[in-house]
N, C-alpha and C positions, 0 to 999 in steps of 0.2 A: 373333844374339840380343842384345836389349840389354838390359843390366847391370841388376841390382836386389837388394835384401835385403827378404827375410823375417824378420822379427823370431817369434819364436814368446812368448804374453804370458805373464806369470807373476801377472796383476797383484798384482805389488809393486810400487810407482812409483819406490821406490829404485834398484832392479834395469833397472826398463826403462827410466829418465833416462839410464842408464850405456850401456846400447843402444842408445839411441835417440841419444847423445850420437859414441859413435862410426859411426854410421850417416851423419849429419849430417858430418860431419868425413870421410867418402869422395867426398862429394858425388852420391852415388848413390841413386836413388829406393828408395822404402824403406815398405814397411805392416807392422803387426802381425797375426798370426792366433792364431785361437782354439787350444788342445790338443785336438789331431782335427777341425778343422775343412778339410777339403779347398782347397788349394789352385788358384788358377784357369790359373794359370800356371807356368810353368817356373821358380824364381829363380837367380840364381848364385850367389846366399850365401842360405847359412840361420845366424841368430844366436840364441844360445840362452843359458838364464841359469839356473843352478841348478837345482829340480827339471821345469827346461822341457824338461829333455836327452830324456828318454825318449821326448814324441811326437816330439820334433826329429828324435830320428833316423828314428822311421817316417815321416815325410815327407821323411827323407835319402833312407830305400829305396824308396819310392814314384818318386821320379825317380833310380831309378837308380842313386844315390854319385853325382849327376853335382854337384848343387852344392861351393860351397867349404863348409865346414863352423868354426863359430867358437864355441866354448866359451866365456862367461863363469862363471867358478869352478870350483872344482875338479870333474871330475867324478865322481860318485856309483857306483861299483860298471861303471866301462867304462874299457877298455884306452887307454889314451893316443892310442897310435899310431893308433887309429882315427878321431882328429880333426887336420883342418888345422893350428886355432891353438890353443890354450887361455888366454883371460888371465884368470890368477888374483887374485881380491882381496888386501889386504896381507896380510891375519890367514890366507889359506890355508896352511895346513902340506902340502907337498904336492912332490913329489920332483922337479930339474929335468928339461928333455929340450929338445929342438933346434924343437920344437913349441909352447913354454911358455915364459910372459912373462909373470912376476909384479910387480903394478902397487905402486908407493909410497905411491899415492892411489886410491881409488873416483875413477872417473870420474864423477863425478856435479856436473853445473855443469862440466866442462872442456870447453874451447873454443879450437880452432887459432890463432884471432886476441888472445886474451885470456892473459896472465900471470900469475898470482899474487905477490906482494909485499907488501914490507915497508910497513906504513906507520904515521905519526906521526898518532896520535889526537887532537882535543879531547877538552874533555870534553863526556860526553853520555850514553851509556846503555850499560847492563853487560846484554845476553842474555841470559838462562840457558837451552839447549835443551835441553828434559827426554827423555828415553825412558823406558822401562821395562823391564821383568824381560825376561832373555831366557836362553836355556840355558845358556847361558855368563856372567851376569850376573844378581847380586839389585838390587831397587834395589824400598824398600816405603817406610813410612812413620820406619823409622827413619835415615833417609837423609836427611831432610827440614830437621833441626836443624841436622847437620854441615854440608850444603852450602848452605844459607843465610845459615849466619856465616862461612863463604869465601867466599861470594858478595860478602857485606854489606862483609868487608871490602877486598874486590878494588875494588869501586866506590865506596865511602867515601876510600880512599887515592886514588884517579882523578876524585873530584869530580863521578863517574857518577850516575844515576838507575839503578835497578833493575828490571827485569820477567822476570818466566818464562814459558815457554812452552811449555803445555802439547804432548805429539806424542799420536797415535793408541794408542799402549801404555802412555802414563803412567797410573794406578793413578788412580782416582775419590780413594781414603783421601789420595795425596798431594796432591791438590789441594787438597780440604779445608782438610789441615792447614797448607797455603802459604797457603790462604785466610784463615784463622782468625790464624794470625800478623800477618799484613800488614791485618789488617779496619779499619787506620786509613789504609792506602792505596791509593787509585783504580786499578784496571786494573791491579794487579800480576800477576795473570793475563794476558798476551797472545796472545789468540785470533785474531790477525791471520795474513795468511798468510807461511807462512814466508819464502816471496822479499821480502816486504814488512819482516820482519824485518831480515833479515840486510843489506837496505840501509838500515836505520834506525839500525841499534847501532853501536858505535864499540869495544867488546869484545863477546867472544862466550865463554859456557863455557857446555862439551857435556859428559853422561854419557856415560860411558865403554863404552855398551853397541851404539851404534849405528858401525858405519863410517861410512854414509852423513851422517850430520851432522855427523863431523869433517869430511870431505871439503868436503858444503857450507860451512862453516866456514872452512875453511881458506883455501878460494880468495876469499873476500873480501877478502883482502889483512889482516884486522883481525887481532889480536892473539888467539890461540886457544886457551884455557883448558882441561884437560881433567881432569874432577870423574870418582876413580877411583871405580869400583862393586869389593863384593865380589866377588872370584872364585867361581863355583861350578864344581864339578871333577865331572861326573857320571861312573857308574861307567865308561863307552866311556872316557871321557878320562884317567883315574887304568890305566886298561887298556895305553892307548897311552904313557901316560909310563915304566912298568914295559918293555911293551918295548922302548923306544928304552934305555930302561936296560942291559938286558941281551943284548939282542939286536938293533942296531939296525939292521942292513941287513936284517931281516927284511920290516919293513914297507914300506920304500921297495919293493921285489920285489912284496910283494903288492898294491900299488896298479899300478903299470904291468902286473899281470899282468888288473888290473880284477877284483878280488877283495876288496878291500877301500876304500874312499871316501874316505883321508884323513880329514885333522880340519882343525885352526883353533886358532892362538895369538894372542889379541889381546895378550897381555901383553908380548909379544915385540914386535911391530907397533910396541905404545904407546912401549915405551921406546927405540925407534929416533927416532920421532919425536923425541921431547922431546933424546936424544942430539945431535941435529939442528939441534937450533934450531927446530924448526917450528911445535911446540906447547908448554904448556908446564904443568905438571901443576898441578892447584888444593890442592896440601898446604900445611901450614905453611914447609917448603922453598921449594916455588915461591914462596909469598907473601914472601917477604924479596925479592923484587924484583917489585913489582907493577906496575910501569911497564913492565915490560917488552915489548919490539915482538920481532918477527922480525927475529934478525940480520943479511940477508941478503937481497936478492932473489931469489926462488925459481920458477927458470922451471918453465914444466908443458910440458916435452916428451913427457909419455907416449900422449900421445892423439896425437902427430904418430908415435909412432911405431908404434904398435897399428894407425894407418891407413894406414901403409908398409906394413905386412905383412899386415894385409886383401886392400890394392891389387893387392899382389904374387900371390898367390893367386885374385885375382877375374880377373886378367890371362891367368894362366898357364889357368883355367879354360876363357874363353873362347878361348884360342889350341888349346889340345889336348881342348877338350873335357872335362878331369879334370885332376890332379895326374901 
């Protein structure tokens, strides 16, 4: 049989660049399929992303259990052990096991040949990459003042030009209001495409609501700004900090038992970065060094090593048939 991946889509493009990214990096042919849509052939791996898991798996059972099985994020209400690999995003909360590889970066823009890095900017142009509200994040029009005088003054001190950019969630009102600000400068709105951005700017600051755009962000080697959004704490999640409170190996047990889904700490994530050196936060803290680059050259091993253990698995499949 020769070697292939199924990608099951989710379309989220976020989610399946990250797919699509380690698929590329096994050097193994590779298509996406619809949820429910029949498969024509047999594959050795099926790769799945968040709430992809569910058909994933009926097209596990369909052939069998025979492919490898590859969980991107945590899984949703199913027992660990019943998938090959699991790589979970940073912000996953989510218990470890001998099956689970929790990533430092979204794979997203990572590349076996290419490195991330430090580098010394001109000056030139300050990004702003907007997101918006998300369950775990507010981000309205009040949001709009504070992060445009961080903005303003990130690239004022750098002798930068300024543009935003707008993403598919950012809020109609915030635009406006960025509009209505800026209405004595050209194109401060930048509705270019985001690969076109990120090779044009020389810094970059992203809200704090999206992984996928620190990520992107990051690996441009440019200097990576992150503009914090309000926490919103819905009731599941004030749920789960009670009982890691008082009870905390509860939950760990009822996720491997596939009873219950995990959660998600971005705030956790964030402040690892910045501990890091990686990124660096857009408060009045951060700004007392605005010049600042990445300390560091900062290899991207993870996707070399995600596609070791794909390998290893897509190997072992085709030798015995199964795990």
């Amino acid at each position: 049989m020769k070697p292939s991946i199924l990608i099951v889509d989710t379309h989220r493009q976020g989610e399946m660049r990250q797919c699509e990214a380690l698929a590329v990096a096994t050097g193994l042919p590779y298509r996406f399929i619809e949820p429910g849509e029949p498969a024509l052939s047999e594959p050795t791996l099926i790769f799945s992303f968040g709430k992809a898991l569910e058909p994933a798996l009926r097209l596990h059972e369909e052939f069998g259990k025979r492919p490898g099985f590859i969980q991107f994020g945590r899984p949703r209400h199913v027992a660990p052990h019943r998938l090959d690999l699991i790589i979970l995003m940073p912000q996953d909360d989510f218990p470890s096991g001998d099956n689970i590889f929790q990533l430092d970066m979204p794979l997203n823009g990572a590349d076996t040949d290419i490195a991330a890095g430090s580098s010394s900017p001109s000056q030139g142009l300050t990004s702003v990459l907007l997101g918006g509200p998300t369950r775990h994040f507010l981000f309205d029009e009040s949001d709009v003042v504070p992060l445009a005088e961080a903005a303003e003054r990130l690239a004022t001190a750098n002798g930068d030009r300024i543009r935003f950019v707008p993403g598919p969630r950012t809020p109609q009102a915030v635009q406006r209001q960025l509009e209505a600000r800026y209405k004595n400068t050209p194109n401060v709105l930048d509705h270019r495409p985001l690969k076109t951005v990120l090779e044009d700017s020389t810094r970059l600051i992203v809200t704090a609501d999206s992984a996928s755009l620190v990520a992107d962000a990051w690996r441009t080697g440019h200097p990576t700004w992150l503009y914090p959004l309000r926490a919103n704490f819905p009731l599941v999640q004030r749920l789960k900090l009670s009982a890691d409170r008082y009870i905390p190996a509860l939950r760990p047990a009822l996720i491997r038992r596939g009873w219950l889904a995990g959660g998600t700490d971005f705030l956790r994530w964030y402040r690892r970065l910045a501990q890091e050196g990686l990124i660096r936060p857009l408060t009045p803290q951060g700004l007392k060094a605005p010049h600042w680059c990445p300390k560091k050259e900062v290899a991207d091993p993870e996707v070399l090593y995600c596609r070791d253990r794909v390998m290893d698995i897509c190997h072992r499949v085709l030798n015995t048939g199964r795990l």
